[in-house]
C-alpha positions in Angstrom: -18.6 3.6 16.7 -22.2 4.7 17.0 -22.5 7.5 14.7 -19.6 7.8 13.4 -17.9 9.2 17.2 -14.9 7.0 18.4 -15.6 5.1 21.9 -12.4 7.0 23.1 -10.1 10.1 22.5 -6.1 9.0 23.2 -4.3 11.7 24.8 -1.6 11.7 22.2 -1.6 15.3 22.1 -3.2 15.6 18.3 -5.8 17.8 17.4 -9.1 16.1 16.3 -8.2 17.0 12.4 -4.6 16.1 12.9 -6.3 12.5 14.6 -8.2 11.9 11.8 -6.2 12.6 8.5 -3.4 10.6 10.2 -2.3 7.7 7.3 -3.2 4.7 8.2 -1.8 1.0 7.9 -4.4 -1.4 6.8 -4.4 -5.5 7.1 -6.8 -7.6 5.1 -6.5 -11.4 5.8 -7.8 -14.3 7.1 -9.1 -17.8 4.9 -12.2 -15.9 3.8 -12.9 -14.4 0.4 -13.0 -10.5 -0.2 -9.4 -9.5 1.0 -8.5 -8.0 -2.3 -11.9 -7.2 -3.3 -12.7 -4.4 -0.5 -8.8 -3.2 -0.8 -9.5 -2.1 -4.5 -12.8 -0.6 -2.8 -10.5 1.6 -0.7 -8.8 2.5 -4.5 -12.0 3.5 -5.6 -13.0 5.8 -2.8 -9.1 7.4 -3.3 -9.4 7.7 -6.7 -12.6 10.0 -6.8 -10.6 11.7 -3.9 -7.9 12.2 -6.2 -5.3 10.7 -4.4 -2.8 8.9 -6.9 -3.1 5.1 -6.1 -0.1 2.5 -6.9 -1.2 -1.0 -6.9 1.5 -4.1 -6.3 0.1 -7.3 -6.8 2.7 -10.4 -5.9 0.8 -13.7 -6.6 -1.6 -13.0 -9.0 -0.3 -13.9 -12.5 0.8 -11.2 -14.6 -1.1 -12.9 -17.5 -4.5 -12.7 -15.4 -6.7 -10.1 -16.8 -8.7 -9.2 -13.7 -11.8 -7.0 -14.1 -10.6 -4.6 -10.9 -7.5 -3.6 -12.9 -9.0 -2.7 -16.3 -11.6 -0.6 -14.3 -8.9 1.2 -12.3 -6.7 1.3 -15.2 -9.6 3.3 -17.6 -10.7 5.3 -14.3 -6.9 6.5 -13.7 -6.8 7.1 -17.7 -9.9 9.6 -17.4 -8.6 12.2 -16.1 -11.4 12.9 -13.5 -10.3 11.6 -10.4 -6.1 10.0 -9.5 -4.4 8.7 -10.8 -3.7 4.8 -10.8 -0.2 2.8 -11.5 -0.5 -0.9 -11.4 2.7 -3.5 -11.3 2.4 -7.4 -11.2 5.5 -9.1 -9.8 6.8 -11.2 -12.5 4.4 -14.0 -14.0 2.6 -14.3 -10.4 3.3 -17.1 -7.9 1.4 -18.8 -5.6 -1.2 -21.8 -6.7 0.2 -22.2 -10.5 3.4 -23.8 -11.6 5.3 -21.3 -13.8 8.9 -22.0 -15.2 11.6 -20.0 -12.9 13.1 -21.1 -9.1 11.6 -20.7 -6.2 14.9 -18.3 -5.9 13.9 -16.3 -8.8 10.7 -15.8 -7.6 12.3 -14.7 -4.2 14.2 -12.0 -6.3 11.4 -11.0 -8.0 9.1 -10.3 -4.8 12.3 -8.5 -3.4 12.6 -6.1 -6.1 8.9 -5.3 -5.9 9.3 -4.3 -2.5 12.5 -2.3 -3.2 10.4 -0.3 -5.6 7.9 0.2 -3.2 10.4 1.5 -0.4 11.6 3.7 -3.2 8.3 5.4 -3.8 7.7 5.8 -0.2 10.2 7.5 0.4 9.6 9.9 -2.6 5.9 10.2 -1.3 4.8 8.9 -4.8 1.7 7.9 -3.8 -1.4 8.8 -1.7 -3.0 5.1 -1.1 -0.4 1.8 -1.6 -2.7 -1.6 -2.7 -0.1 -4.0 -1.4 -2.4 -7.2 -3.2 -1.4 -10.7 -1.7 2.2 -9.2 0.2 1.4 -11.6 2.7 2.8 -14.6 1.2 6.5 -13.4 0.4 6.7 -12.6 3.9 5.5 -15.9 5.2 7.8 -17.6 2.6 10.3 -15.6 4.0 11.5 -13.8 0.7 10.5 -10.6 2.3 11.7 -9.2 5.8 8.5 -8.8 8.3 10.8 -6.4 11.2 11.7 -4.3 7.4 8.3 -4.0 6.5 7.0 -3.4 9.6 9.5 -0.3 10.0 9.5 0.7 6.4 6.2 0.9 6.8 6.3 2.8 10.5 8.6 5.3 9.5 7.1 6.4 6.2 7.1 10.0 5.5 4.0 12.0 5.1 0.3 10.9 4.5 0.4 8.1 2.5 -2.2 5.2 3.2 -1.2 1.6 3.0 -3.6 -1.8 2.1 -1.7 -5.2 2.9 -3.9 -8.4 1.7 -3.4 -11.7 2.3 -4.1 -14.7 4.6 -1.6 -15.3 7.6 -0.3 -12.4 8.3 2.3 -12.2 10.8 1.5 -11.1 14.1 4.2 -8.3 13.9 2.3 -6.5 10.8 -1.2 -6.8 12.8 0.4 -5.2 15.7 1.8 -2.0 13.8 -1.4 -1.9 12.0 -3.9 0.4 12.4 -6.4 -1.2 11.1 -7.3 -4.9 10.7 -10.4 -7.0 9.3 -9.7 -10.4 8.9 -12.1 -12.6 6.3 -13.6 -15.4 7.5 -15.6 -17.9 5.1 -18.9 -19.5 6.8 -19.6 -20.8 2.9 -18.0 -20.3 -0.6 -19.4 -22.1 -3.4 -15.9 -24.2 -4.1 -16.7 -26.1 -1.1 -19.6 -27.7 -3.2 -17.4 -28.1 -6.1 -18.5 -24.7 -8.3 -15.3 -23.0 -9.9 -14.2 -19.3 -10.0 -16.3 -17.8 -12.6 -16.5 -14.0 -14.6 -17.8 -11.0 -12.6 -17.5 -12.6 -9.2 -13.8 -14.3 -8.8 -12.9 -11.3 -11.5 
């Protein structure tokens, strides 16, 4: 998109403003690192917008103290831009055994998403960080076709960030927009750990 112009205009009938402030669906995944990283970039840019900004993390422990949420957290305290609500499903999934079924977990990741259906529909927020919602959809806790048309038929301008590696075909085709990560060289692969200020 050289200068910022789009390489066509779609005769959809929409007025160049009306094209532009239409919400969009966003998809970051793929094996490389960054997915959630440029999704709570997207929450920085709404929050000096002023948008209120509702973050739903499902795999990342709930014990975790990652640096992105205490910086959103003290920015959405401040009073200067939006406002920022954060919920962790549970004690986290994914890579870490924690006490609980594989059914419970299921539950959990459900009830996440009815709460997010809920503030959909009552427009609650401006930008939705949906953090790692790729898994309970692979793992089949979660309905892709009810996501996909949740997500479709949400009601005015409210933007939406999906992370996560694999995601189904049927979310990248109702997406509007898609980057998928991929890792050429991460410093794991010569046996470094995650480590403060870079991993979180």
């Amino acid at each position: 998109m050289p200068q910022g112009k789009p390489v066509s205009v779609p005769e959809d009938g929409l007025t160049t403003r009306q094209r532009r402030t239409r919400p969009l669906l966003i998809v970051h995944t793929g094996p490389g690192k960054g997915k959630s990283t440029a999704a709570f970039g997207l929450a920085l840019r709404a929050w000096n917008q002023g948008w209120p900004i509702g973050v739903f993390q499902f795999v990342k422990s709930a014990k975790w103290r990652i640096g992105e949420e205490r910086a959103l957290r003290v920015l959405g305290d401040s009073g200067e831009g939006g406002t920022v609500s954060w919920h962790k499903m549970g004690e986290g999934w994914s890579w870490i055994q924690r006490p609980g079924s594989e059914e419970d977990h299921a539950a959990d990741a459900r009830e996440g998403w009815e709460q997010i259906k809920r503030d959909l529909a009552a427009e609650t927020f401006r930008l939705y960080v949906l953090d790692e919602f790729t898994y309970p959809m692979k793992w089949g806790w979660i309905d892709v076709d009810e996501v996909v048309r949740t997500l479709a038929e949400r009601p005015g301008s409210q933007h939406v960030v999906v992370t996560g590696r694999d995601a189904d075909s049927r979310l990248l085709e109702a997406a509007d927009l898609v980057t998928e990560m991929g890792k050429v060289k991460h410093p794991m692969d010569a046996g470094q750990k995650g480590q403060k200020g870079i991993e979180w």
